[in-house]
N, C-alpha and C positions, 0 to 999 in steps of 0.2 A: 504494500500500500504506500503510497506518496502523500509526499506533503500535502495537506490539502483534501484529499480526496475521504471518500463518505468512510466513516468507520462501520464496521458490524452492527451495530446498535441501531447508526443512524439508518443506514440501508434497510433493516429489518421495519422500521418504521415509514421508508416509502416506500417497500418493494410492495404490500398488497393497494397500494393507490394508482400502481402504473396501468395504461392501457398493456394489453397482450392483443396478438396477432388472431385474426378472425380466420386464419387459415385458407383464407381466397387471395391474398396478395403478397404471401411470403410472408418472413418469419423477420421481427425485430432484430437488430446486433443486439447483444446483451448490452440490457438497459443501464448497469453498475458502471461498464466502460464508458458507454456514452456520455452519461450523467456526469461522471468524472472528468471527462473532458472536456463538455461545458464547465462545468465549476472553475476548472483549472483555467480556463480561459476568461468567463469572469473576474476569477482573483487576480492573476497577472494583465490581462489585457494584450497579452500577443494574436500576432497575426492568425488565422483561422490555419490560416496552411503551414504556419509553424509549430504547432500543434504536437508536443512529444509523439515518438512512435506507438507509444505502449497505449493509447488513447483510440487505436486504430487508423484506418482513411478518415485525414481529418473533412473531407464534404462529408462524408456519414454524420459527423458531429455536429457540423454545421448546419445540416437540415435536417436533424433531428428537432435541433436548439429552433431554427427558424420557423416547423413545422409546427412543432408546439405553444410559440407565441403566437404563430394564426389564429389558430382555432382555441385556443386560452388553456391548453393542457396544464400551463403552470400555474395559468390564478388557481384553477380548478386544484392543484396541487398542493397550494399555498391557503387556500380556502381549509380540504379534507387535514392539514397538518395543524391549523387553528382550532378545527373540531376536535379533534384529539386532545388537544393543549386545553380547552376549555371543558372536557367532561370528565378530566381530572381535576377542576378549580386550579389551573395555572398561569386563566388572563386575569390580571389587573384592567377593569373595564373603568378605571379612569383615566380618561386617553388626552391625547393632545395633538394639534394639529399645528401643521408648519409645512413649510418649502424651501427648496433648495436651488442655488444655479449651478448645473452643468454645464463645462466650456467643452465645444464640440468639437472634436479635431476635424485637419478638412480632408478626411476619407470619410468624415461624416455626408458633404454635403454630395450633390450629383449623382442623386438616388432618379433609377430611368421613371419616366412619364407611369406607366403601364408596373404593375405588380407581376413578379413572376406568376406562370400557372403552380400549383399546388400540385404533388403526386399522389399517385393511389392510397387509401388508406390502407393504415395493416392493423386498426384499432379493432377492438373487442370490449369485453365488458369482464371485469370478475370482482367481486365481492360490493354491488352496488355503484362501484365507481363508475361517473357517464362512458358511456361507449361512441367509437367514433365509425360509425358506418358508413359516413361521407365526409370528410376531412372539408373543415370551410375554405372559402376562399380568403389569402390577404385582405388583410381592413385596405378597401382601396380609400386613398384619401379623398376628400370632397372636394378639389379643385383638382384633381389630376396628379399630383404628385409634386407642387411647390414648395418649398421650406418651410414655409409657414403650417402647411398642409402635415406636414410631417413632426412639428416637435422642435422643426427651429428657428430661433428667432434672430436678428441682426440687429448686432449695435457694435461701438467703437471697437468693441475687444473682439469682431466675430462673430460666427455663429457660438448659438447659446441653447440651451434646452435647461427646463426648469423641473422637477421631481416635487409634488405635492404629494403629501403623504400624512396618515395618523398612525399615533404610534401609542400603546398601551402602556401602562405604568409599569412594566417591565424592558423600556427600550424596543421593544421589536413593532416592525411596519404591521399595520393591518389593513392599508389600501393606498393604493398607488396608483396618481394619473399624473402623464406624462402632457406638457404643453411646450410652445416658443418661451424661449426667456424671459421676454418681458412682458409676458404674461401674469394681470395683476395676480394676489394671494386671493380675494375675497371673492373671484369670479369662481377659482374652484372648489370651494366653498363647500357646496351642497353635494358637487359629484363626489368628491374625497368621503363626506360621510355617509352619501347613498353607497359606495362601493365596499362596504362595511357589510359582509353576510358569512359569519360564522355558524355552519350547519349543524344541527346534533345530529349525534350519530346514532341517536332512535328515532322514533316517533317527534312529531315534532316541528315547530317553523323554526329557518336558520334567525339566529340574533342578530339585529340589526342596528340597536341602538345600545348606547353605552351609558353607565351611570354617571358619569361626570366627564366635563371637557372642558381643555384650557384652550387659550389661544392667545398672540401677540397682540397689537394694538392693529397692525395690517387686515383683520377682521374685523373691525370695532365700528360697524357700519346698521344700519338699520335694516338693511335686507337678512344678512348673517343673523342680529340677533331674535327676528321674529320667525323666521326659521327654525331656529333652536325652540320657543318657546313655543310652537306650533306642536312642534316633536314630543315637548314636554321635557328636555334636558336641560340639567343644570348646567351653568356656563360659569368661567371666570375670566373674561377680555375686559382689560384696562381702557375704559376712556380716553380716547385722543384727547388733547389739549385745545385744539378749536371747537370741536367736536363738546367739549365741557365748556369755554366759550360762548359759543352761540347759544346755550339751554342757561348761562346766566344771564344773560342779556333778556333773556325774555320774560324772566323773573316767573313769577309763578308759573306761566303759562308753556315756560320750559319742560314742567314735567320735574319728575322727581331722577336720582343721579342712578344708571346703572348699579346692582349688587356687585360687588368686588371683593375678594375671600383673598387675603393676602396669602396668606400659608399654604390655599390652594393654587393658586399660583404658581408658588416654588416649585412644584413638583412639574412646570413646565420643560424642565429642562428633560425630562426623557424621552422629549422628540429630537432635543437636539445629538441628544446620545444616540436616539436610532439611526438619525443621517450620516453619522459619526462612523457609525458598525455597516451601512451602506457604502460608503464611502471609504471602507479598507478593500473594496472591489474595486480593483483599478479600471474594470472595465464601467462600470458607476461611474466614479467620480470625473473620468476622461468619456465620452461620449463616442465610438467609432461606430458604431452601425448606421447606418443609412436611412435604414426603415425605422418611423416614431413606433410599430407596434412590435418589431424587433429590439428594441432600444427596452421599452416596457418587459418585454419578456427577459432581457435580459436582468432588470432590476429585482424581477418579480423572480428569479432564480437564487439569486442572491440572498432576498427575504427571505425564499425556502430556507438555503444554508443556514441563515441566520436562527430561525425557530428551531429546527433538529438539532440543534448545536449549542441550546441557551436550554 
């Protein structure tokens, strides 16, 4: 075993979530190689085709890895590895929400018009995990395939791509959506915590919302907070300074001052820790994929690592 790659333990706990081959389009490479050579490619950030040998044909790897961010093999993976974590009482469901800039390197950019075709699938089904009878197509983007379209955004320094994400009282992601850089915090907002669906693994609807949630002052808007209170979650976002401003100016009429829980608060810092433990992926924190939903999948693999591993 290599640096890096899954231990016995961890293996054992995603060997029964993987799809297995339906026996009409041939037979998987063994899933523990492949996985290991995504991961190892994640952590370091090397080229696809420099790829140690022992990791097999590094294209097998690489469209394994591509294959499965299509059609969301890994949230779906990242999802069944949270339901586990959570039907032994192991999430901290006071979460926190934040974002991050990623600088794109430029093999990021000059991703073709047109998304590759997809190959046959070799999906199956065992122990409830979804089955892939028809392997989706690439998320094609909504304008054809422009930067912006993809995840990334331009300014002085570059292209850029931004990683929104919440993250439980234990440091670890529990959804992630990828945007352009300068894409504001407050617009992704609602997706970051609609993408929140840990399933039980009986009977049962997956959980979707969380007992408490922090957030910076880059949320601290009125759309953000009547949202929350639609939800019925607690919140603790500090009041902007114009933002408290403007509601004394208007004296009574202002309204009375946002609830603010200082010591709730503190514990914001374990988003920053999540981005933190996202961010020892070199391929995370440096940006080289082309495709914004190959980009996704590669963070969302990462997350895996991270949960099997904590």
């Amino acid at each position: 075993m290599g640096r890096g790659d899954l231990t016995d333990a961890e293996w054992e706990r995603l060997r029964p979530l993987l799809p297995v081959s339906n026996g009409r389009c041939g037979r998987w490479r063994d899933h523990r190689q492949v996985i290991d050579g995504i991961l190892h490619r994640v952590r370091t950030g090397v080229q696809w085709r420099n790829l140690p040998e022992r990791f097999g044909p590094w294209k097998t790897v690489y469209e394994r890895h591509r294959l499965w961010s299509a059609d969301g093999t890994w949230e779906r993976l990242l999802q069944q590895v949270q339901a586990a974590a959570d039907a032994a009482g192991e999430i901290d469901w006071d979460i926190s929400v934040d974002s991050t800039i990623v600088r794109a390197h430029q093999h990021a950019a000059g991703a073709r018009t047109d998304p590759p075709p997809a190959p046959a699938s070799k999906g199956g089904r065992r122990g409830g995990t979804p089955g892939r009878d028809a392997v989706a197509e690439p998320r094609r983007p909504p304008d054809g395939g422009s930067a912006g379209s993809e995840g990334l955004g331009r300014s002085r320094g570059g292209f850029t791509s931004k990683v929104h994400l919440s993250a439980d009282g234990r440091c670890r992601p529990l959804s992630l959506v990828i945007t352009p850089g300068q894409r504001a915090d407050c617009t992704q907002f609602k997706p970051v915590l609609e993408k929140i669906r840990v399933p039980k693994l009986g009977p049962g609807r997956p959980r979707k919302k969380p007992d408490s949630l922090a957030a910076d002052k880059a949320y601290s808007n009125r759309p953000c907070r009547e949202y929350l209170r639609r939800r019925g979650i607690r919140h603790t976002i500090p009041e902007k300074t114009d933002s408290q401003a403007a509601r004394l100016r208007k004296g009574s009429r202002g309204g009375r001052p946002p609830g603010f829980d200082e010591q709730r608060y503190k514990k914001r810092n374990t988003v920053e820790r999540a981005i933190n433990r996202l961010k020892q992926s070199r391929a995370v924190a440096t940006r080289y994929d082309k495709r914004g939903y190959v980009y996704l999948g590669t963070a969302t693999a990462a997350a895996v690592a991270i949960w099997l591993r904590t």
